[in-house]
C-alpha positions in Angstrom: 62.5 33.5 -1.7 60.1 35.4 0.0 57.4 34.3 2.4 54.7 35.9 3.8 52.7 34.2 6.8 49.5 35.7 5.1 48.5 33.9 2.2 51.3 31.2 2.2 52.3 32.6 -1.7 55.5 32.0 -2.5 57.3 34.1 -5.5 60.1 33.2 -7.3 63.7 34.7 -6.5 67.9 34.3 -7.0 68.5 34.1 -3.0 68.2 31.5 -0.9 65.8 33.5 1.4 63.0 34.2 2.8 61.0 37.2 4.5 58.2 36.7 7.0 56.1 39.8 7.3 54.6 39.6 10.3 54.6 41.3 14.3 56.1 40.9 17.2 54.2 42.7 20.4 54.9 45.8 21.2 53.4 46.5 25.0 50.0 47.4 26.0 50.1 50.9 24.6 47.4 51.3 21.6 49.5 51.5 18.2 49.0 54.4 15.8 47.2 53.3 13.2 49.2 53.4 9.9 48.7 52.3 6.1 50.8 50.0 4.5 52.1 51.0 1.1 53.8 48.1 -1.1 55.9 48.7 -4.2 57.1 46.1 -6.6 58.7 45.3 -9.4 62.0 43.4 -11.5 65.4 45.3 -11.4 69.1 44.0 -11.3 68.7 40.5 -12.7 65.8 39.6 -9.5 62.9 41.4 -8.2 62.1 43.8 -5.4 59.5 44.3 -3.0 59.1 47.5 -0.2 57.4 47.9 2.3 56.1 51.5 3.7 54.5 52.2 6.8 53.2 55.6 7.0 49.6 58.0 7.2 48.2 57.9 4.0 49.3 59.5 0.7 47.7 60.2 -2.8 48.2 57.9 -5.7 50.5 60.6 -7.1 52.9 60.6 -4.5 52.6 56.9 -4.6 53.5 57.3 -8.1 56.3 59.6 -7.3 57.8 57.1 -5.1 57.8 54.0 -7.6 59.2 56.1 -9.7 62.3 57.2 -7.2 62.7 53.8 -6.7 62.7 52.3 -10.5 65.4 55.6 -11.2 68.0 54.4 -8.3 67.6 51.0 -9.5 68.3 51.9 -12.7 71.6 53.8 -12.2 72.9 51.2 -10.0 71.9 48.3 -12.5 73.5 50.7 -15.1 77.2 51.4 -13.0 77.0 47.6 -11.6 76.1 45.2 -14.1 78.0 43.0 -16.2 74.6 41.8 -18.4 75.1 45.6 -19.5 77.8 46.3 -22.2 77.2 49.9 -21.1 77.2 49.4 -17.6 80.8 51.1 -15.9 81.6 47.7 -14.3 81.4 46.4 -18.5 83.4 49.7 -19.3 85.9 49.2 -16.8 86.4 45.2 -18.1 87.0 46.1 -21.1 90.0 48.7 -20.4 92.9 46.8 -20.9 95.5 49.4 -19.8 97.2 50.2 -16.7 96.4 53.6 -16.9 94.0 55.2 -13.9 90.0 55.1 -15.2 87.5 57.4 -13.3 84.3 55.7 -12.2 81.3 56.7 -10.0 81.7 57.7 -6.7 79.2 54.7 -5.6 81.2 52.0 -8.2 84.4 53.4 -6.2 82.8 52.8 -2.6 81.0 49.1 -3.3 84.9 48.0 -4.7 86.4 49.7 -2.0 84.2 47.5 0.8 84.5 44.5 -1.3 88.3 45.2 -1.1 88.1 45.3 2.5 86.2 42.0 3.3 88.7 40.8 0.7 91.8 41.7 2.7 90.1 40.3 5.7 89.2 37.4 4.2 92.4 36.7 2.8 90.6 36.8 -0.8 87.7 34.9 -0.1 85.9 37.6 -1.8 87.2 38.9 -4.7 85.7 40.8 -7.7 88.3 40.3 -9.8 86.6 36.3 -10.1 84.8 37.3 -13.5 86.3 35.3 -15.2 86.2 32.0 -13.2 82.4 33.1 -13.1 82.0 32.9 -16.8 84.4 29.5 -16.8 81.6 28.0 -14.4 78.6 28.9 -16.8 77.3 31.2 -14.0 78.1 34.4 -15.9 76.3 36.4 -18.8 77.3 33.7 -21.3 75.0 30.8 -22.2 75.9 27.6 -19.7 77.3 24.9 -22.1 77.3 22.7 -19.3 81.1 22.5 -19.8 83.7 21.9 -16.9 87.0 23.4 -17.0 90.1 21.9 -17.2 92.3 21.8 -14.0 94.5 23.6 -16.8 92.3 26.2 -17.9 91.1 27.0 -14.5 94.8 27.5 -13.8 95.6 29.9 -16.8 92.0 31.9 -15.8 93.2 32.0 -11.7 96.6 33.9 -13.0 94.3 36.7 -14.4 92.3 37.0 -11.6 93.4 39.5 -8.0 91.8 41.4 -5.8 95.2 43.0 -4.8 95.8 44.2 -8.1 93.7 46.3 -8.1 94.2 50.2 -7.2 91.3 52.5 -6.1 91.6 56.3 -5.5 89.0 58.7 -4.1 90.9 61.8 -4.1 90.6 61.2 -8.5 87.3 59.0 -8.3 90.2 56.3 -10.8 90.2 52.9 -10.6 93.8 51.4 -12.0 94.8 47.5 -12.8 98.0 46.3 -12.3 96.5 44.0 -15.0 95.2 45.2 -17.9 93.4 41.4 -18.4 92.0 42.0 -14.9 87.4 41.7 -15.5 85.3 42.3 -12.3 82.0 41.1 -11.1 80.3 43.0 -8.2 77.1 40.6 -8.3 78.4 39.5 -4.7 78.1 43.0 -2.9 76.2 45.1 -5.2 72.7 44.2 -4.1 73.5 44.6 -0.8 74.6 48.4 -1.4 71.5 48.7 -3.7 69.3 47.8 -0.7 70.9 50.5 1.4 70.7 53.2 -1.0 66.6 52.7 -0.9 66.5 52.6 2.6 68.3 55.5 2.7 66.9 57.4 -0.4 63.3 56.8 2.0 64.5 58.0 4.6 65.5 61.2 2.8 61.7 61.3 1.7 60.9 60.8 5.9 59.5 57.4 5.2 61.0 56.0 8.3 59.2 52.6 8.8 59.8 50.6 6.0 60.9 47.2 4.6 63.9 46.8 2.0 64.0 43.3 -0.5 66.3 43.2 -3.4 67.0 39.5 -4.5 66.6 38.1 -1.2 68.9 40.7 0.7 66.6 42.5 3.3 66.8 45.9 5.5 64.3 47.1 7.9 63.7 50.3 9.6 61.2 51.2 12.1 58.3 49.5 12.6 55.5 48.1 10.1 52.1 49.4 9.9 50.7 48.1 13.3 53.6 49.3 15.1 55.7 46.0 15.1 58.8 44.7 14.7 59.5 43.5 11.0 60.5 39.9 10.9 62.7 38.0 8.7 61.8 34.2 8.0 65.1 32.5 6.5 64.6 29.7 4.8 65.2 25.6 5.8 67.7 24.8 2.9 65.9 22.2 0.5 65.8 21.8 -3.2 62.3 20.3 -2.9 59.7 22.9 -1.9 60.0 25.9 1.4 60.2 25.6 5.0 61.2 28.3 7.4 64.2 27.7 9.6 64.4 30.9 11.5 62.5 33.7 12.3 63.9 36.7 13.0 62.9 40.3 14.4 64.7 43.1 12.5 64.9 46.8 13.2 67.5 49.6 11.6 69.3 46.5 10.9 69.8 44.3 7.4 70.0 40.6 6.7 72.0 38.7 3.9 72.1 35.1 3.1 74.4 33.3 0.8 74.2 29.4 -0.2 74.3 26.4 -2.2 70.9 25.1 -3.0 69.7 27.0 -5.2 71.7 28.2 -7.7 73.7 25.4 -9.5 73.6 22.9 -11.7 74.2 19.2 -12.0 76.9 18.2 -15.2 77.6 14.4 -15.2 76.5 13.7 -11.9 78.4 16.6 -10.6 76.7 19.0 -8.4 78.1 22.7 -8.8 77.0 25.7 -6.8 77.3 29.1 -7.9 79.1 30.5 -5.4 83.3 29.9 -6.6 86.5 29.9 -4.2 88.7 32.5 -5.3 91.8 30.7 -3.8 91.2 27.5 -6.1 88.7 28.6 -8.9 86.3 25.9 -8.2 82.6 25.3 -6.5 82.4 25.2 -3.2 82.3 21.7 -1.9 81.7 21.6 2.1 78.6 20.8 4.6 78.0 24.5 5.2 74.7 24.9 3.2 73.8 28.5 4.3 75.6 31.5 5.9 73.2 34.4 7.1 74.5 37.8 8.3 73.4 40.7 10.0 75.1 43.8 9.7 73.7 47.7 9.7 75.0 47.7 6.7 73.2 45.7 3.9 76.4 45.6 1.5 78.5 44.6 4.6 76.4 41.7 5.2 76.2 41.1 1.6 79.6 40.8 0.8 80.8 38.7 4.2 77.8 35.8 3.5 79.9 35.4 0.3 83.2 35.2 1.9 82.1 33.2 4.9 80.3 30.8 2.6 83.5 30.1 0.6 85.8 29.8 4.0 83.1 27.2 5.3 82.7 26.0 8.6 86.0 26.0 10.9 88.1 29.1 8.9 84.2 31.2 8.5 82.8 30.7 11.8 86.6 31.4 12.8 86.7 34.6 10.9 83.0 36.1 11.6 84.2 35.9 15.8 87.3 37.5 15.3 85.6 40.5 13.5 82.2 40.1 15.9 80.2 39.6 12.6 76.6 38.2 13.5 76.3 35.2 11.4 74.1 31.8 11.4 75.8 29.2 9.8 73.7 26.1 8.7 75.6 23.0 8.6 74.1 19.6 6.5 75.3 16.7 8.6 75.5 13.1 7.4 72.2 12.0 8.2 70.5 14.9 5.9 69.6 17.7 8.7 70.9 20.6 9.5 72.4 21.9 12.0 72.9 25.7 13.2 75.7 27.8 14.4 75.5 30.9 15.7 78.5 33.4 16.3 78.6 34.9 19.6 77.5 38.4 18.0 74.5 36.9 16.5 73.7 35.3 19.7 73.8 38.6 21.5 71.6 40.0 18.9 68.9 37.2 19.1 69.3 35.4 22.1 65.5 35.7 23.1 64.8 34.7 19.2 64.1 30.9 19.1 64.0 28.2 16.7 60.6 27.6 14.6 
């Protein structure tokens, strides 16, 4: 969700999530006087918003610009989707042979991170969970509110494995030990999507800007009067918006994976979106939120997914051992939250307070 101090207007979005555009001080000096250019629009199943701070340009550049943007989209959405039959992640599912099949470079590079965090994660991530997806009624498929079997989830966990799958850059292949194998990058993709616009503007020497794709946020620089961007995320509730943190955020991104607002109730039976690999069910813990901060937007991405399935003890466990910055928010039994911070994050914020 995003949030902006301004005007209070709230706008509709798949993360659980919100960014709070506004300043933190900067010193005494006088700030250079900057523009702020804002760019909008739907792409990858959510929307996106930037944010450019910079001297003024024509409407034609401006043009230019939205039109860069749209065209990265675009070929991400169209390597990365599985709502696209002609996407390559839809190609690649519907290869059933063991045989090496060449993909993008950037398909290639967002599987090999994701198999990374899945090593270290000992499969909490994993891509290869298309299938249990689609079970769930979270996928492209129509939800028919249907539960799977403890029998069927079993049949569908035997076809699912990260480790079974091989990637090699020196050929640009991808090969499955399992022909049956389908993959879903929804979990990681977005972050790298957010990167690649920061980085494409930077390329264009747009230096100070703000990155949102579906709730997954990088900033760089400075806004337009010279201040830190900040990040608002969001006080878990299924009832209307608070703000639970706000955080400053500079040549750094911010991710956020949780519970509250994507699922659905079947039979008095809560399920969230986000599944656990190891058992091919909904998550069912008190963590209610994981947010992490990583230079790297898909990094970040990727481990709110993992740490959100570990939970509490093995996540918080996990993110200190590999000095991840993460918050973790934690519902207790009386209906609040509670927060935990890694000692990375605390590092990071430790002047940052409560709201």
């Amino acid at each position: 969700m995003l949030y902006f101090l301004q005007n209070l207007n709230f706008q509709k979005n798949q993360k659980i999530f919100l960014i709070l555009l506004c300043s933190i001080g900067t010193g005494c000096q006088k700030p250079v006087a900057l523009n702020e250019y804002i760019f909008r629009g739907n792409s990858m199943g959510t929307t996106f918003l930037i944010k450019i701070a910079t001297e003024k340009i024509s409407k034609q550049q401006q043009k230019k610009i939205y039109q860069t943007i749209r065209t990265k989209l675009s070929d991400i959405n169209n390597k990365m989707s599985t709502y696209l039959d002609s996407s390559e992640i839809s190609r690649l599912n519907r290869f059933k042979k063991t045989i090496p099949l060449r993909v993008s470079t950037e398909t290639l590079t967002v599987m090999a991170e994701a198999q990374v965090i899945s090593r270290l994660t000992q499969g909490a991530l994993d891509i290869t969970i298309n299938p249990l997806v689609n079970a769930w009624g979270f996928g492209p498929e129509p939800n028919t509110g249907k539960i799977p079997t403890t029998k069927e989830i079993f049949q569908i966990k035997s076809k699912i494995g990260w480790e079974k799958l091989e990637l090699d850059f020196s050929t640009s292949t991808i090969r499955k030990l399992d022909p049956g194998l389908s993959c879903d990058l929804s979990a990681i993709a977005k972050g790298y999507a957010v990167d690649q616009l920061s980085d494409t503007l930077v390329r264009l020497n747009f230096h100070q800007h703000m990155v949102e794709l579906g709730g997954e946020v990088k900033a760089s620089g400075h806004n337009a009067s010279s201040q830190t961007w900040k990040i608002a995320i969001e006080k878990p509730s299924t009832r209307g918006k608070g703000v639970q943190r706000i955080l400053p955020l500079s040549s750094l991104a911010i991710a956020t994976s949780g519970d509250y607002r994507n699922f659905y109730d079947t039979k008095g039976v809560r399920l969230s979106h986000t599944i656990d690999p190891r058992n091919g069910r909904p998550v069912d813990h008190s963590v209610v939120s994981v947010s992490v901060v990583d230079p790297s937007c898909m990094r970040a991405d990727g481990y709110a997914t993992a740490l959100m399935v570990l939970g509490e003890t093995q996540g918080y466990q996990l993110a200190t051992e590999q000095d991840l910055a993460v918050l973790f928010l934690i519902r207790t039994a009386q209906g609040s939250f509670r927060e935990i911070e890694t000692p990375a994050f605390q590092r990071i914020y430790s002047t940052a307070q409560p709201l």
